[in-house]
C-alpha positions as CSV (number, residue, x, y, z in Angstrom):
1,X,-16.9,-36.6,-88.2
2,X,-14.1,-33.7,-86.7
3,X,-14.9,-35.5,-83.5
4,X,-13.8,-38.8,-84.6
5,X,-11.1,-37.3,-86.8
6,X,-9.6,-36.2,-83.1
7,X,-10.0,-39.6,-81.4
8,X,-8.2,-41.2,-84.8
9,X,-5.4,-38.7,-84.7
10,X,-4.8,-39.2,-80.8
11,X,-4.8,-42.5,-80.4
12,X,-2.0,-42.3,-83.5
13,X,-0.5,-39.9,-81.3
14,X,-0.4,-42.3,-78.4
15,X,1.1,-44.9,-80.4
16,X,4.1,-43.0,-81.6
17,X,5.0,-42.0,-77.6
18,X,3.6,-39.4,-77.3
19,X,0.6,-37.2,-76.4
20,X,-1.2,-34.1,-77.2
21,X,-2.3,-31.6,-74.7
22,X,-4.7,-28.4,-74.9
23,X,-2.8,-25.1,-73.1
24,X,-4.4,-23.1,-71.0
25,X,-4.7,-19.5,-72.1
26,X,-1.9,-18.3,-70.0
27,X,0.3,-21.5,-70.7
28,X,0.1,-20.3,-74.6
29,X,1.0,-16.5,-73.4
30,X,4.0,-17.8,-71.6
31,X,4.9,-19.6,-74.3
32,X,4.7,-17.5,-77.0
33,X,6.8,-15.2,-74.9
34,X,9.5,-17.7,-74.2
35,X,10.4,-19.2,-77.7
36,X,12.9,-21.2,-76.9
37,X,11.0,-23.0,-74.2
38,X,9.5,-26.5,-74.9
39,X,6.5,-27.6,-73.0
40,X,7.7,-30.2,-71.3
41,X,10.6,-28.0,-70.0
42,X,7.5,-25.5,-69.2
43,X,5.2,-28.6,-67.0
44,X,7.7,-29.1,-65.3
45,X,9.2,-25.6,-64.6
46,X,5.3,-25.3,-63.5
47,X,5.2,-28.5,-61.0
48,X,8.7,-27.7,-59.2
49,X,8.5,-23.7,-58.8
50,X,4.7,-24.2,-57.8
51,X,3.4,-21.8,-55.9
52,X,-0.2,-21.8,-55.5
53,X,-1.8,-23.0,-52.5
54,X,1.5,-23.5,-50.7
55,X,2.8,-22.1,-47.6
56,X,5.6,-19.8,-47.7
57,X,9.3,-19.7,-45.8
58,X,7.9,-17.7,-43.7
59,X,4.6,-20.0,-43.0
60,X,6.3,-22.7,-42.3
61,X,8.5,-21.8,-39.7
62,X,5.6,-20.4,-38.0
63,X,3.5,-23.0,-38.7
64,X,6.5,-25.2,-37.5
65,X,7.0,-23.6,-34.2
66,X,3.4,-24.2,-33.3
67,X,3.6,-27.8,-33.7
68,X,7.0,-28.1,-31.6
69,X,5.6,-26.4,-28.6
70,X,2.1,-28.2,-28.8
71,X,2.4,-29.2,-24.8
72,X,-1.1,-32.0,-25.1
73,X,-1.5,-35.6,-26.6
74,X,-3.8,-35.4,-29.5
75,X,-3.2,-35.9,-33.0
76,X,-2.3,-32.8,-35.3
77,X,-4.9,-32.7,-38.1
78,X,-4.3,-31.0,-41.6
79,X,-7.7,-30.4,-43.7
80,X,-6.4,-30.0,-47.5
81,X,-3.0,-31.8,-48.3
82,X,-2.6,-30.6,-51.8
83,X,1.0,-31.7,-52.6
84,X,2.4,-32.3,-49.1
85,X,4.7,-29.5,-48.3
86,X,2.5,-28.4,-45.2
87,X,2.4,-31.8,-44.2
88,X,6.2,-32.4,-44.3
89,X,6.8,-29.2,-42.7
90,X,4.2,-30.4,-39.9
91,X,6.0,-33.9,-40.2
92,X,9.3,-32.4,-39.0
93,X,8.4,-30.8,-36.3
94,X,6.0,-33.3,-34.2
95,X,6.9,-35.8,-32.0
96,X,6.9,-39.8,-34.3
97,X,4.9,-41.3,-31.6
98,X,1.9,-38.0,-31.9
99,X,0.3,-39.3,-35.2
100,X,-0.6,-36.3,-38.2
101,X,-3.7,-36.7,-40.2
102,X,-4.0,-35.5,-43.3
103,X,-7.1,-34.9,-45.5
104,X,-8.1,-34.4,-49.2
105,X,-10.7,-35.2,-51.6
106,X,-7.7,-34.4,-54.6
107,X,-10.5,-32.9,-56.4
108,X,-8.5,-29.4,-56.7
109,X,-5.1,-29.0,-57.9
110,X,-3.3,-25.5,-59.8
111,X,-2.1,-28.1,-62.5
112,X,-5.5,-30.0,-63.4
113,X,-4.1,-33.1,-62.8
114,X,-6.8,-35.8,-62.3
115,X,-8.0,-36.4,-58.7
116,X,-6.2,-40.0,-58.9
117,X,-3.1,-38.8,-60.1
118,X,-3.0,-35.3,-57.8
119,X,-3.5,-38.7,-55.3
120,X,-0.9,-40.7,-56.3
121,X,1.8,-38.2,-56.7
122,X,1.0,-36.8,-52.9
123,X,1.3,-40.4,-51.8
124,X,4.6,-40.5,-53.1
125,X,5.7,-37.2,-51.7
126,X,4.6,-38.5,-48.6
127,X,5.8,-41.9,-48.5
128,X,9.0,-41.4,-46.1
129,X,6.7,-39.3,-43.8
130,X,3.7,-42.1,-44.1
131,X,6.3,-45.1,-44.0
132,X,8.1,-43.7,-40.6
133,X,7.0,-40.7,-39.2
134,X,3.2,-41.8,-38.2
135,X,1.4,-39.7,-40.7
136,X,-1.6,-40.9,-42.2
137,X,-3.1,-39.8,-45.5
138,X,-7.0,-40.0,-46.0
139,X,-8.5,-39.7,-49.1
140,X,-12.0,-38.3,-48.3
141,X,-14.3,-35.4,-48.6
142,X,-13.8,-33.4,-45.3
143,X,-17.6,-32.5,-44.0
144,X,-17.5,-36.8,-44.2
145,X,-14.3,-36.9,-42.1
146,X,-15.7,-34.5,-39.7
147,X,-19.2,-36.6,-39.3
148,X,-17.5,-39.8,-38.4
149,X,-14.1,-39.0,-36.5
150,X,-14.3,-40.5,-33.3
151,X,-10.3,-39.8,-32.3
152,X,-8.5,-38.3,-29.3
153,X,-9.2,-34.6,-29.2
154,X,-6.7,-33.1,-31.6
155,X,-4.2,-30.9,-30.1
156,X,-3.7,-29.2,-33.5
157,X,-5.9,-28.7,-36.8
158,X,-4.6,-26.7,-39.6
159,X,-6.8,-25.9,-42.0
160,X,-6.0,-25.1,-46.1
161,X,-8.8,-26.7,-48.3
162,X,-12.0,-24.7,-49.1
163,X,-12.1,-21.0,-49.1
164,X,-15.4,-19.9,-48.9
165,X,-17.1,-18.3,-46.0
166,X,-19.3,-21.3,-45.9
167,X,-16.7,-24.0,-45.5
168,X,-14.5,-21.9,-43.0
169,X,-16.9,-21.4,-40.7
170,X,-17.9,-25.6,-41.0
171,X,-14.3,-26.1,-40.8
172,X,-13.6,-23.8,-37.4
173,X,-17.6,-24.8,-35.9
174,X,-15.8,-28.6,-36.1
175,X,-12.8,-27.7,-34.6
176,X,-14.4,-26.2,-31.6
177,X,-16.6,-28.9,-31.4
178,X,-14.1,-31.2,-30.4
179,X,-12.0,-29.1,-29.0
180,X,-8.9,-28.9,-30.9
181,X,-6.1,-26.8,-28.5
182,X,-4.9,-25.1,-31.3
183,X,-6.5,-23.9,-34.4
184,X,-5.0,-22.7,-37.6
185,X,-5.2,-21.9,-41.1
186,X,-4.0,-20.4,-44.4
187,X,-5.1,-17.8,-46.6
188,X,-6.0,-15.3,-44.0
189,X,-6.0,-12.5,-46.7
190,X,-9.2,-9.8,-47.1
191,X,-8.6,-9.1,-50.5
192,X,-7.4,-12.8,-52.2
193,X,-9.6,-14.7,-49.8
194,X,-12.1,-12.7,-48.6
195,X,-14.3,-15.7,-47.2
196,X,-11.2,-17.2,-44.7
197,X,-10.8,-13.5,-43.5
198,X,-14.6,-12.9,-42.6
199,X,-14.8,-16.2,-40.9
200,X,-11.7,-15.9,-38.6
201,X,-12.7,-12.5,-37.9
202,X,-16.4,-14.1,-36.6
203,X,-14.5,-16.6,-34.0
204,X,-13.0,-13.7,-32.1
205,X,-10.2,-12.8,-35.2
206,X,-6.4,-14.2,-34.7
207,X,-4.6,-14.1,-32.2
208,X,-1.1,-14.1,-34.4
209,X,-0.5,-14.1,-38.5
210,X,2.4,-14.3,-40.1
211,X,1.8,-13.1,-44.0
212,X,-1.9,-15.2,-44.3
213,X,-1.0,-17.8,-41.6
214,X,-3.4,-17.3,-38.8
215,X,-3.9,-19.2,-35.7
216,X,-7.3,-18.7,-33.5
């Protein structure tokens, strides 16, 4: 009955425009604390000034300069797009004839958007990059990428999707296996991300960080 109470009231809901939402515990604390801030003012205060799971200023020059000075063919391969900004920043930087790869299963995203919508939203971001900059965006799970790609060897992989021990070493075993030139990643950081720093730290440790960029 208080179920279909719910399913009456939001489909009333729907009809008048509108649509209601549960907040997450520390959506409710930040609101309570800011009383003169409406939610949708506070969604989209959380979409623009998001910082989880994306690189820094700093980062991305770094990251940058790596992809300028890349001196083989290859594709550059990215491993966890989230929202794009990696990708753009990687975008900038290549040549438009060396083609950037770019790889998510949008099952993960800091505002629990649906894995079709996180998709859809990082299409559009990267539309101008897609459209005329030779970046391609694959929606796939990356342990599936890795079993089938049959491409030139890449002359870049940076890597930003999984965290745990586990997955970093699968990601870094594939990269040496087809002998990417340059390796990278994010999240290098013992105490956050204690899973990225072990594995790096098992392929010989990197050579150069900048804040938890790392680059093998």
């Amino acid at each position: 009955m208080k179920h279909m109470a719910k399913k009456i009231l939001r489909k009333l809901v729907r009809a008048c425009g509108f649509e209601l939402v549960r907040c997450t515990p520390q959506q409710r604390s930040c609101l309570r604390s800011n009383q003169g801030l409406h939610y949708r003012d506070f969604v989209v205060q959380e979409a623009v000034a998001l910082p989880v799971g994306e690189i820094s200023l700093a980062e991305a020059r770094f990251l940058g300069n790596l992809v300028r000075d890349l001196k083989t063919d290859g594709p550059v391969i990215e491993v966890g797009t989230l929202f794009g900004w990696a990708t753009r920043v990687m975008a900038l930087q290549k040549s438009k004839d060396r083609e950037l790869i770019t790889i998510d299963d949008y099952s993960w995203n800091p505002l629990g958007l649906s894995p079709d919508m996180h998709f859809r939203i990082t299409e559009q971001v990267l539309s101008e990059a897609i459209g005329k900059f030779n970046v391609r965006q694959i929606r796939m799970d990356k342990n599936d990428f890795y079993s089938s790609y049959a491409g030139e060897t890449p002359a870049l992989v940076f890597f930003d999707a999984v965290h745990t021990y586990e997955e970093v070493r699968v990601d870094i075993d594939w990269a040496k296996n087809v002998n990417a030139v340059v390796i990278c990643g994010h999240d290098y950081n013992s105490k956050e991300y204690p899973g990225v720093a072990r594995a790096v730290d098992e392929f010989g440790g990197p050579r150069d960080v900048v804040e938890t960029l790392w680059v093998l």
